[in-house]
C-alpha positions as CSV (number, residue, x, y, z in Angstrom):
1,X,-21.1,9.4,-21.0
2,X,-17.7,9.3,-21.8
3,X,-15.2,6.6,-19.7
4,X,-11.4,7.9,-19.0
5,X,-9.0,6.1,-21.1
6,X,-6.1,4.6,-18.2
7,X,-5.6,2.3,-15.5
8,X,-4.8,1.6,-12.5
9,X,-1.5,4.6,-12.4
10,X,-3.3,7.0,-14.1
11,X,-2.3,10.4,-12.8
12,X,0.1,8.8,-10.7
13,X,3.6,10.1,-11.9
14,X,4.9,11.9,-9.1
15,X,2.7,10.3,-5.7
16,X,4.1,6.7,-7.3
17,X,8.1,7.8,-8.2
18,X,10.8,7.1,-5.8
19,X,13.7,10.1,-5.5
20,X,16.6,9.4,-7.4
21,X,18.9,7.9,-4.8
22,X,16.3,5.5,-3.7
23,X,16.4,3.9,-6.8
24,X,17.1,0.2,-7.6
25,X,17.2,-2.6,-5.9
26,X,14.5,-3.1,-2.6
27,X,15.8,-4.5,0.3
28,X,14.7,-8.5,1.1
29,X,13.9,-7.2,4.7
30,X,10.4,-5.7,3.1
31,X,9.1,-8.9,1.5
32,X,9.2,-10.5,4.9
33,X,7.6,-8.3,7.5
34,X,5.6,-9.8,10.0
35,X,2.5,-7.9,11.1
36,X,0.1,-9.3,14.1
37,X,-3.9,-8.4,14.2
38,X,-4.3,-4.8,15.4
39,X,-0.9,-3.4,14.5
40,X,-1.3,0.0,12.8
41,X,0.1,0.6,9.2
42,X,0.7,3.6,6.5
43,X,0.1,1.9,3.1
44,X,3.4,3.5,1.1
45,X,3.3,2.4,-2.3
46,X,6.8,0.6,-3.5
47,X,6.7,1.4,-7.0
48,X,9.2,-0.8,-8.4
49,X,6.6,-4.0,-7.4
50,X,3.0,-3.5,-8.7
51,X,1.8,-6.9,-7.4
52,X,-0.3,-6.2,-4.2
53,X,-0.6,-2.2,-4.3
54,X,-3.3,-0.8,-2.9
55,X,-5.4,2.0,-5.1
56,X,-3.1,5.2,-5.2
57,X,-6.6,6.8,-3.5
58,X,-5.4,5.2,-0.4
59,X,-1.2,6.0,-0.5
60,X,-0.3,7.6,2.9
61,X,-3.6,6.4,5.1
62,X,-3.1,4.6,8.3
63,X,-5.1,1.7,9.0
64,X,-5.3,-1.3,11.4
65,X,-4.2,-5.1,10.4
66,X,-7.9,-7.1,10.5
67,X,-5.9,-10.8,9.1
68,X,-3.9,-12.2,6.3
69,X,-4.6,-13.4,3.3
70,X,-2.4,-15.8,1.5
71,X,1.3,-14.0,2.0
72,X,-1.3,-10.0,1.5
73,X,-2.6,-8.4,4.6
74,X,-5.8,-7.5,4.8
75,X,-5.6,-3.5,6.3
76,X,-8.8,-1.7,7.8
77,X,-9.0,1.8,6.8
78,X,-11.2,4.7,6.7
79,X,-12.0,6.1,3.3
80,X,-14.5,9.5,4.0
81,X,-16.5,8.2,6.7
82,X,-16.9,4.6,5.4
83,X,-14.5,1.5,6.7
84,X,-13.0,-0.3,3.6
85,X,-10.8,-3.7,3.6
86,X,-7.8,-3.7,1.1
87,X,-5.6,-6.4,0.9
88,X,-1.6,-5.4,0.6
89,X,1.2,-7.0,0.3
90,X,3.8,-6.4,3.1
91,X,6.2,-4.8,0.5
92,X,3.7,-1.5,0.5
93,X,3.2,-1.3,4.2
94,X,5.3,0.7,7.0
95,X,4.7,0.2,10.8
96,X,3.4,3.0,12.2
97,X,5.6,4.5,15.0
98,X,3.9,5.0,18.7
C-alpha cells in the first residue's frame, strides 16, 4: 500500500485560516481561560499557535471538560459513536453558550 505524503495540516488550508481582519496578534485573555470539570467546549483551532491543537478531524465538536493536564485540558468528545479524550490547550477552546 501506498502511505499519503503530509502531516498533521494536510488538507487543512481553508478549515485552519483565519479571515483577513482577524489576523495578527491573539489576545492574552485566551492563553489564560479557566475551565472547571463538566463545562462544555467547541474545540476552534487558533492557527497562528500549533502547540496543543487538537486533530483538524475534531475542529467545531463540542465536548465536556473531564481534567487538566499540565496548563492542556483534557476534553471528552464523541467521535462516530465512540468517546475519545484529547488534550487541548485553552488557546483552541471556546465556552459553549447555554
Amino acid at each position: 500500500m501506498v502511505q499519503r505524503i503530509g502531516g498533521f495540516r494536510r488538507k487543512t488550508r481553508s478549515k485552519l485560516k483565519k479571515p483577513h481582519r482577524q489576523r495578527g496578534k491573539i489576545s492574552i485573555r485566551k492563553y489564560f481561560q479557566k475551565y472547571k470539570e463538566g463545562d462544555k467546549v467547541t474545540l476552534k483551532a487558533e492557527p497562528a499557535i500549533q502547540g496543543g491543537m487538537a486533530f483538524p478531524r475534531f475542529h467545531g465538536k463540542t465536548g465536556t471538560v473531564v481534567g487538566k493536564q499540565g496548563k492542556c485540558y483534557k476534553i471528552r468528545i464523541r467521535d462516530g459513536k465512540m468517546a475519545k479524550e484529547v488534550v487541548v490547550h485553552p488557546v483552541h477552546l471556546n465556552k459553549e453558550e447555554k
